[in-house]
C-alpha positions in Angstrom: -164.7 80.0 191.6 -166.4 77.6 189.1 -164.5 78.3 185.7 -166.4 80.8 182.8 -166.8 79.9 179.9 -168.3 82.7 176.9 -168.7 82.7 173.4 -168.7 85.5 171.0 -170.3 85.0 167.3 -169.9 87.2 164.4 -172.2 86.7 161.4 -170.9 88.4 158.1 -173.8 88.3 155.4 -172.7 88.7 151.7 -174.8 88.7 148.2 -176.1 85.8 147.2 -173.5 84.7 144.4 -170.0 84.0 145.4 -167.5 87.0 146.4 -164.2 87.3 144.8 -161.9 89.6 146.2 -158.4 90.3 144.8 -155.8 91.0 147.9 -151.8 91.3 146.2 -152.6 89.1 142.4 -154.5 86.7 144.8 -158.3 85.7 144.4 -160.0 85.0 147.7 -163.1 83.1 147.4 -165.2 84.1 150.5 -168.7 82.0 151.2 -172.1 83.2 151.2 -171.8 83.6 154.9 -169.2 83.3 157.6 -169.2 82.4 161.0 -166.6 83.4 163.2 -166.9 82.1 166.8 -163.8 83.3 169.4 -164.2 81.2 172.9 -162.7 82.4 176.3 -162.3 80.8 179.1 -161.2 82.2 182.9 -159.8 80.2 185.2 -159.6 81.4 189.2 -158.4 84.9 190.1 -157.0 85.1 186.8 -159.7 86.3 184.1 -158.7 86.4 180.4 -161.3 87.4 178.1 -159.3 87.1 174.7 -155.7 85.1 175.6 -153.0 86.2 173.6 -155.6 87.7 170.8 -153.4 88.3 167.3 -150.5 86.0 167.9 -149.5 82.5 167.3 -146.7 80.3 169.0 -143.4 79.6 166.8 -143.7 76.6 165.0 -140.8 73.9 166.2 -138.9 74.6 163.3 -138.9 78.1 163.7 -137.2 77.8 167.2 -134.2 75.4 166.1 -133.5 78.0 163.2 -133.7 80.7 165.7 -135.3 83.1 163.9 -136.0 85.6 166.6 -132.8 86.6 167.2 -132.2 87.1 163.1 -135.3 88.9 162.7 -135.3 91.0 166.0 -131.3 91.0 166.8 -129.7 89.9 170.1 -130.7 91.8 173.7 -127.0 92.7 174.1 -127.2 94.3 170.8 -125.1 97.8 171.4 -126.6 100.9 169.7 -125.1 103.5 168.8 -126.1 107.5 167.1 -123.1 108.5 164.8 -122.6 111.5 163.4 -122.2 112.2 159.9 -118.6 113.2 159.1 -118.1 116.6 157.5 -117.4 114.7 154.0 -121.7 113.7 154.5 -123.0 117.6 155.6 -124.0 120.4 152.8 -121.2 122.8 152.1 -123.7 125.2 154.0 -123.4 123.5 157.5 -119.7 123.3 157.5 -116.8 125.7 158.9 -113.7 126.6 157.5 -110.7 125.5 158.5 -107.2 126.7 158.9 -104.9 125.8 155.4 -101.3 125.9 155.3 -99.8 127.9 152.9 -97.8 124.6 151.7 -101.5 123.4 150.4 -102.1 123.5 146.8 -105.3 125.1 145.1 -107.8 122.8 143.8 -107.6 122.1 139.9 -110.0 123.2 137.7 -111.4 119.6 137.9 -112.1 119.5 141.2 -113.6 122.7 141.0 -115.7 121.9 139.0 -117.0 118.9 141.1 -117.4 121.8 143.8 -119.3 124.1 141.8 -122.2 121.9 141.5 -122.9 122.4 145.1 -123.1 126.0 145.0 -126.3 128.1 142.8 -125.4 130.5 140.7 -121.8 130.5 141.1 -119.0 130.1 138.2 -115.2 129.8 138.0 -113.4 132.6 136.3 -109.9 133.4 136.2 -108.5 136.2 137.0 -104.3 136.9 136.1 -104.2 132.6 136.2 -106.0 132.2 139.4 -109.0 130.6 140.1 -112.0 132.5 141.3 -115.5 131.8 142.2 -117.5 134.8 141.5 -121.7 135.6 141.6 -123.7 138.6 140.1 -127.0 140.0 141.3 -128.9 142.4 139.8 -130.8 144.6 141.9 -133.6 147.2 142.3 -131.4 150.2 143.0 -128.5 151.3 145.2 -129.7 150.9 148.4 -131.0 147.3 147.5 -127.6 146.7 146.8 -126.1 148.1 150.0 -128.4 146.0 151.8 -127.5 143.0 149.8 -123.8 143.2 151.1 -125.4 143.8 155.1 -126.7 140.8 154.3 -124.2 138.6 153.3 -121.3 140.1 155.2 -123.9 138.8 158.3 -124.0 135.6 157.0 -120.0 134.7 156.4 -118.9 137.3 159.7 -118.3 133.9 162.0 -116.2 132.0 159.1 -113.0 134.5 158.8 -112.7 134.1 155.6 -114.7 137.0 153.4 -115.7 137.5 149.6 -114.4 140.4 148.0 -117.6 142.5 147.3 -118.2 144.8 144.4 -121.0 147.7 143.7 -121.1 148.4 140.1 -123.9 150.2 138.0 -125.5 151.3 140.9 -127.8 148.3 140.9 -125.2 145.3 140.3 -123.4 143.1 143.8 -120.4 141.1 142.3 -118.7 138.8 144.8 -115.7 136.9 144.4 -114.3 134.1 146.5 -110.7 132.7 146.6 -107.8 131.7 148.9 -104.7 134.2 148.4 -102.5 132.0 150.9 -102.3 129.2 148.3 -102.9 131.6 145.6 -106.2 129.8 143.9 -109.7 128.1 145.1 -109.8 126.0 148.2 -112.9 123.8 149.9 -113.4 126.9 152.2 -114.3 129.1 149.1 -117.4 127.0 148.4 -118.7 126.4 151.9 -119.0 130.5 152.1 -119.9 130.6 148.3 -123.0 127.9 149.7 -123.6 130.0 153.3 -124.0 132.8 150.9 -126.2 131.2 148.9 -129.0 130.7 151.9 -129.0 135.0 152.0 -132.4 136.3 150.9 -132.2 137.9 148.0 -135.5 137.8 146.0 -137.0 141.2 147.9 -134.1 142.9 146.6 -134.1 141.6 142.9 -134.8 143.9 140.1 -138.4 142.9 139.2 -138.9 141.9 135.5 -141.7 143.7 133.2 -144.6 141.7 132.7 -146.4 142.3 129.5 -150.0 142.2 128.5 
């Protein structure tokens, strides 16, 4: 088969004065008109009607610098997924784990540190230990009882509970600490945070709005 030649032509028209167009802080002067002409050719058996449209081969320097195998890395190149250590997930998304009674409590200072992963949350200390206690004030009582459902659902799989208060009818306190090293411990604040995710706001006293 005889070899095929075709030719494609694009005309762009613009305005009669000169086009400046600003690409990236750089002025591109384009003419009154342009002609863009693509040719294609097709040789026996093997028809090709725009090559290797959109790319370009390397330049020689390009190859001795190897360049490819900077930009795109190796073949051989070993992937691998890692998961993020405990240190790297939210308080939330960790479990507690098993402390020996030889542990110390953490100091107020690291605490503290803690604390600012939790909401609503604050140290308080009660006969020189440590505590991490929350209020909410509710509707009524049986917003309250529900409150405690809720969160005693949410920490049942850790082993390691909050002691829960009712007072004023309307009022959940909660306090966290470890009483096998006698003050706070990092499993404190991951219940403190799975406690935090507990739906609360259906239950909340609504405020008065005024006119």
């Amino acid at each position: 088969m005889a070899s095929i030649t075709s030719q494609l032509l694009f005309l762009t028209s613009f305005s009669p004065s000169r086009t400046s167009t600003k690409v990236s802080q750089t002025t591109l002067v384009i003419p009154h008109q342009v002609r863009i002409s693509v040719r294609t050719e097709a040789g026996d058996g093997n028809i090709d009607l725009l090559g290797d449209f959109g790319a370009r081969d390397p330049f020689p320097a390009e190859l001795e610098s190897s360049f490819g195998e900077k930009v795109l890395g190796n073949v051989n190149t070993e992937h691998k997924i890692l998961i993020p250590n405990a240190s790297a997930l939210s308080l939330s998304e960790q479990d507690c784990s098993p402390l020996s009674h030889l542990q110390p409590p953490l100091t107020e200072h690291e605490a503290k540190q803690l604390l600012f992963k939790v909401v609503g949350w604050k140290i308080v200390p009660v006969d020189g230990v440590l505590r991490l206690q929350c209020l909410w004030r509710l509707r009524d009582f049986n917003s309250a009882v529900e409150l405690i459902n809720r969160i005693c659902k949410a920490v049942e799989q850790t082993g390691h509970f909050p002691d829960i208060h009712i007072q004023q009818n309307n009022q959940v306190r909660a306090e966290l600490w470890t009483t096998s090293i006698g003050g706070l411990s990092i499993n404190d604040f991951i219940v403190a945070a799975k406690i935090d995710k507990v739906k609360s706001s259906d239950l909340a006293l609504k405020k008065r709005a005024w006119a």
